[in-house]
N, C-alpha and C positions, 0 to 999 in steps of 0.2 A: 283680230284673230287671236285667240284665245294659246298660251300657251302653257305645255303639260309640268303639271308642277314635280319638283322633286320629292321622291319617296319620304313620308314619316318615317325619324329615330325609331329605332325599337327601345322600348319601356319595359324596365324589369317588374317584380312583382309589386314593389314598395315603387313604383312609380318612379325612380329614378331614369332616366335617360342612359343608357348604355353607350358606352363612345365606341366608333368605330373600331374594328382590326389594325392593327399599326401593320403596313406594307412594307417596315425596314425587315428585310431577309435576317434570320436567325442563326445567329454566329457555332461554328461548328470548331470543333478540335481542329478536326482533322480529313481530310476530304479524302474519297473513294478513289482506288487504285485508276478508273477508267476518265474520271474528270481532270484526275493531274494528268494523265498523259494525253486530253483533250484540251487541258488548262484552260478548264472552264470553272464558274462556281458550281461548286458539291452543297447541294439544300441538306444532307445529311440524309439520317432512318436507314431501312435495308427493305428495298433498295432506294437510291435517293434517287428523284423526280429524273434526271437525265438519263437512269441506265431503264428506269420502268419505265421511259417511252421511247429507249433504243433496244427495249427487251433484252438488257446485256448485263453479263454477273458484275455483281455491285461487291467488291469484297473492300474489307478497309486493312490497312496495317499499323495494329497497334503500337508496334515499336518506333513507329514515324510521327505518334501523336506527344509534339515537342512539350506541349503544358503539362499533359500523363507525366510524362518524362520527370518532370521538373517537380510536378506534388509529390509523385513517388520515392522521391529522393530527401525532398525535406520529411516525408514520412518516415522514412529508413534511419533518417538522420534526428528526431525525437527518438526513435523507438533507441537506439544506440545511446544515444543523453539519459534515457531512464533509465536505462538496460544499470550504465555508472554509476548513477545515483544510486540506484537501489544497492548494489555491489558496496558503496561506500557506508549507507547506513549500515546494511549488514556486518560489515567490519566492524562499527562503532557498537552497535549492540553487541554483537560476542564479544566484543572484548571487553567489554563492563561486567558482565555474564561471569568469565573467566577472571577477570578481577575478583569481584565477590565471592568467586567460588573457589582460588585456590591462591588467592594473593593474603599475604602476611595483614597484621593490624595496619602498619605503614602507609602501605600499599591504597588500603581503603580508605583510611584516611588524607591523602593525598586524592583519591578518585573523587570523595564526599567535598573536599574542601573546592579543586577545580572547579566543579559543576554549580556548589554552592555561591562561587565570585562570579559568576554569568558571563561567562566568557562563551564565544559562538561556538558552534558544531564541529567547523575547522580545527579551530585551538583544544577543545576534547578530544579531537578522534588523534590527531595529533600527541597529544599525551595518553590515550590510552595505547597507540601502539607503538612509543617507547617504552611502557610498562610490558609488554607482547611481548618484544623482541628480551628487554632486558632480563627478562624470569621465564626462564626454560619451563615452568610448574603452569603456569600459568598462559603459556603458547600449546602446552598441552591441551590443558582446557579448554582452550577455544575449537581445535579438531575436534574434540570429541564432543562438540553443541550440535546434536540437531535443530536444523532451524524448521523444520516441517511443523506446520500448526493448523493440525485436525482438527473435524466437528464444526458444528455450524459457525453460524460468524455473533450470533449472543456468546461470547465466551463468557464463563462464569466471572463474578466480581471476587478482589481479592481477600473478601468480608466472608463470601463463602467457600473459598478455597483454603481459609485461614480456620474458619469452622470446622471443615473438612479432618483437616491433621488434628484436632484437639478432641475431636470425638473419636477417634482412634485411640490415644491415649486418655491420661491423667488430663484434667483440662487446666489444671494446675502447674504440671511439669512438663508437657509436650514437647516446650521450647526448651526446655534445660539442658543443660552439660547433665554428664556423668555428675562431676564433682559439684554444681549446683545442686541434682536431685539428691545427691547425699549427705547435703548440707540441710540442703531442706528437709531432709527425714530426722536429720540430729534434732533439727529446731523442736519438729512435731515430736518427736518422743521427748523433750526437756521438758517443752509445755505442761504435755500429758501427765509427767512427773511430779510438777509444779503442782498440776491442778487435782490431783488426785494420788497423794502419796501411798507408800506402803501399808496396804491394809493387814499383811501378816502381824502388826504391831497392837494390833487396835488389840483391846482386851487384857494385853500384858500388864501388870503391875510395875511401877519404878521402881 
């Protein structure tokens, strides 16, 4: 007596053999109000297999789903870490900012020379706000940095922001002092003197 064979694997398109559905039940958060107080397993979805075939409201509560719980707080708890960090750079760049911008020769030179020994992050932001605290001119400066920074995110290079100012002026003096550009104007009118003296003389007799 002949006995009935079992069904052929199904075979995907490249001929591979397709394995079976794994029959291990699929792990949920968090079970449905009507299975814990039946305390049965909750298959999950809305609604899960036991209330759509007791036809009975399938609700779940999120605030009982303990893993939720637990990702959303290590969440909370990066977002609160950056939130710092960011706060702490921020400090460190305005205060370099306000260094350069209202701090004596000293001052800078003590800022150029720290950063120049390669010392960490820590040990600059550290030295730049005892420089803060210790120069009232210079803890100004820092309130009044805005840090907001418009426009797309190509910000121009500092080759054509540098071009920027020098086309505005002399491209010669842009960068000058006062007292640089009227040092440089003495030089250019000496040359000019040099190079082409008094012509009221030409013609005269000795």
């Amino acid at each position: 007596m002949s006995q009935p064979l079992a069904p052929r694997p199904s075979q995907g398109l490249d001929g591979s053999i397709n394995p079976p559905n794994s029959l291990k039940p699929r792990k949920i958060s968090t079970a449905c109000g009507a299975c814990k107080q039946r305390k049965t397993r909750c298959t999950g979805g809305n609604p899960c297999e036991a209330c759509a075939s007791r036809k009975s409201p399938c609700v779940y509560d999120a605030t009982s789903d303990q893993r939720r719980k637990i990702a959303n707080q290590r969440n909370v708890q990066e977002l609160a870490d950056t939130q710092v960090q960011l706060e702490r750079h921020r400090q460190l760049l305005g205060g370099i900012l306000a260094i350069v911008k209202a701090g004596d020769a000293n001052a800078n030179e003590d800022l150029a020379r720290v950063i120049r020994s390669g010392v960490d992050l820590s040990q600059l932001a550290a030295h730049v706000r005892n420089e803060c605290r210790a120069n009232t001119s210079i803890q100004v400066a820092f309130d009044k940095i805005d840090f907001t920074i418009d426009g797309p995110m190509e910000l121009p290079s500092p080759s054509q922001i540098l071009g920027r100012e020098i086309s505005r002026g002399d491209s010669g003096t842009a960068f000058m002092s006062p007292i640089e550009k009227s040092e440089s104007n003495s030089d250019v009118t000496m040359h000019s003197v040099d190079q082409h003296p008094d012509r009221s003389t030409e013609g005269r007799e000795p």
